[in-house]
C-alpha positions in Angstrom: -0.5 -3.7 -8.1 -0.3 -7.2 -7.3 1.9 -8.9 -4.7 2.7 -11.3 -7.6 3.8 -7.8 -9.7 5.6 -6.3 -7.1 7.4 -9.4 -6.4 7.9 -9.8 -10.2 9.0 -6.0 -10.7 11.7 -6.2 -7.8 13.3 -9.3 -9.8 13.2 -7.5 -12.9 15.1 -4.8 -10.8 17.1 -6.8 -8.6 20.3 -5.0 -9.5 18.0 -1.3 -8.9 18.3 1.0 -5.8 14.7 1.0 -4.3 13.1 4.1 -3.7 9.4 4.5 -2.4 7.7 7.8 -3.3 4.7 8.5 -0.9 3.6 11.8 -1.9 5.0 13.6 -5.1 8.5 14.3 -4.8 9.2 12.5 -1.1 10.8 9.7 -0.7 10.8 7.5 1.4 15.2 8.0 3.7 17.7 5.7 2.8 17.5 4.6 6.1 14.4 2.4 5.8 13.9 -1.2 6.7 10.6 -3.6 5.9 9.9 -4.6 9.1 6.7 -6.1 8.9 5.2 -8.0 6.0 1.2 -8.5 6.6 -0.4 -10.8 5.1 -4.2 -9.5 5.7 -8.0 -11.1 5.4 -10.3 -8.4 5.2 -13.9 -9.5 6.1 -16.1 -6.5 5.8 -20.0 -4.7 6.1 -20.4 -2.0 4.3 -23.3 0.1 5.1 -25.5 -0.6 2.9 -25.6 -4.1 4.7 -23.4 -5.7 1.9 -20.9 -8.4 3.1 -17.2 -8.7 1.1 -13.8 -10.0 2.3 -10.4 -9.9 0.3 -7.0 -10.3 0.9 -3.9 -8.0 0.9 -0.1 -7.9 1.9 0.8 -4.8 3.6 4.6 -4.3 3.5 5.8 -1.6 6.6 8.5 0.9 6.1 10.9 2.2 8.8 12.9 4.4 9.1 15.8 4.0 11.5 16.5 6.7 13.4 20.5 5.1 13.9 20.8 5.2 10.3 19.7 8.7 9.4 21.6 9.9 6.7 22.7 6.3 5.6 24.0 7.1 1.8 22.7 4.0 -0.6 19.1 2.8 -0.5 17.6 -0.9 0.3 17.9 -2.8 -3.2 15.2 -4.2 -4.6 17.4 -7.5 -4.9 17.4 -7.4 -0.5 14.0 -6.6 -0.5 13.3 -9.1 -2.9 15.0 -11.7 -0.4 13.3 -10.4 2.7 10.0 -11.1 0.9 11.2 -14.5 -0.6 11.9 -15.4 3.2 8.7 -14.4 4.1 7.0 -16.4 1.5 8.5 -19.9 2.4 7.4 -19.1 6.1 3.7 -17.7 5.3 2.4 -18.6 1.5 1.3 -14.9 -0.3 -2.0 -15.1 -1.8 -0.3 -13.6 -5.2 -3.7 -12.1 -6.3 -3.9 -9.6 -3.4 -3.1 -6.2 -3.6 0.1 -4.8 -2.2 0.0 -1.7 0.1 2.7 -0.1 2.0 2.4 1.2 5.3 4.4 4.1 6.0 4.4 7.2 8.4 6.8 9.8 9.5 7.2 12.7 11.2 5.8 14.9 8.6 3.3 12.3 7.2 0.5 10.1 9.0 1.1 6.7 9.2 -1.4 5.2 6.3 -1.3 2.3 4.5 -0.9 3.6 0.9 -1.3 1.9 -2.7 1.1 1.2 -5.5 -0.1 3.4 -8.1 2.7 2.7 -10.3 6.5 3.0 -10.8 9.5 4.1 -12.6 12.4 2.1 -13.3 15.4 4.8 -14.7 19.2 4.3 -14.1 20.0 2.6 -11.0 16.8 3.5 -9.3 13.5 1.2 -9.3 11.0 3.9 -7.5 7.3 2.9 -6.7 5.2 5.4 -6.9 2.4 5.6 -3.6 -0.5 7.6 -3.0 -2.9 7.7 -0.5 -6.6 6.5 -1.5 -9.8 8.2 -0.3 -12.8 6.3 1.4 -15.7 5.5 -0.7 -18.9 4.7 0.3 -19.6 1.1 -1.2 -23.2 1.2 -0.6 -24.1 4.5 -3.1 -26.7 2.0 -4.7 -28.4 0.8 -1.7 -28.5 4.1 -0.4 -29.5 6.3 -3.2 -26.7 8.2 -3.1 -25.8 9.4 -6.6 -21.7 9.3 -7.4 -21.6 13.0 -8.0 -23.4 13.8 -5.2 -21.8 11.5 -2.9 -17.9 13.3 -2.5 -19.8 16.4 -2.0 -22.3 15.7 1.1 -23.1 12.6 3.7 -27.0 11.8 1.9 -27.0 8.8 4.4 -28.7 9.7 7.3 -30.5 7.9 10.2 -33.1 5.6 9.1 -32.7 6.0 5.3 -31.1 2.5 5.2 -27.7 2.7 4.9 -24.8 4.1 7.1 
């Protein structure tokens, strides 16, 4: 998704609870904050020698540990205003993708994609998930897509990695 979706979606939902789901059936606690909004330039070599750069806003979760057990969620109408804030201070490139980074005690802190979202009753819920690496350069390197989740075929001198 978008940041010019999300930021579309939680207007939509403005009047919604707002619920992240980073693995199926977790939630993010009630007692989150955004406390970071990133607005990223990525500016990458793969290794098959291929250059690429991109843009992303990464949105960080938090949970307070104050708050823990805090009965009503964020709404999407505050988080809407935090990132309406942010937007008149640092302009969103509203092409880039949207990722939110999260972590707690049970789960590693990763910087997971939107992969979609459910808007029912009061409750706007983005769905999360975590996204394995890829090798970019299959190509370059020979590396068939089958046969590249199951073993490493780059290896020294053959080009890439």
């Amino acid at each position: 998704m978008n940041t010019s979706d999300f930021i579309t979606l939680l207007a939509e939902n403005r009047e919604k609870s707002l619920l992240f789901e980073y693995a199926p059936g977790m939630l993010v606690g009630t007692n989150y904050h955004i406390t970071e909004v990133k607005h990223v330039t990525v500016d990458a070599v793969d290794c098959g020698a291929g250059t690429d750069s991109w843009k992303e806003t990464v949105i960080q979760l938090w949970e307070s540990p104050k708050e823990l057990g805090k009965p009503d969620y964020m709404s999407a109408y505050k988080a809407l205003g935090i990132l309406k804030k942010v937007g008149t201070m640092k302009s969103y490139d509203m092409d880039a993708p949207v990722r939110i980074e999260y972590g707690n005690a049970m789960f590693h802190t990763a910087q997971l994609h939107v992969t979609g979202f459910l808007a029912k009753d009061n409750e706007l819920i983005i769905k999360l998930s975590v996204q394995p690496t890829d090798c970019k350069a299959k190509e370059t390197c020979g590396v068939p897509e089958t046969v590249a989740a199951a073993n490493n075929a780059c290896a020294p001198g053959s080009g890439c990695c």
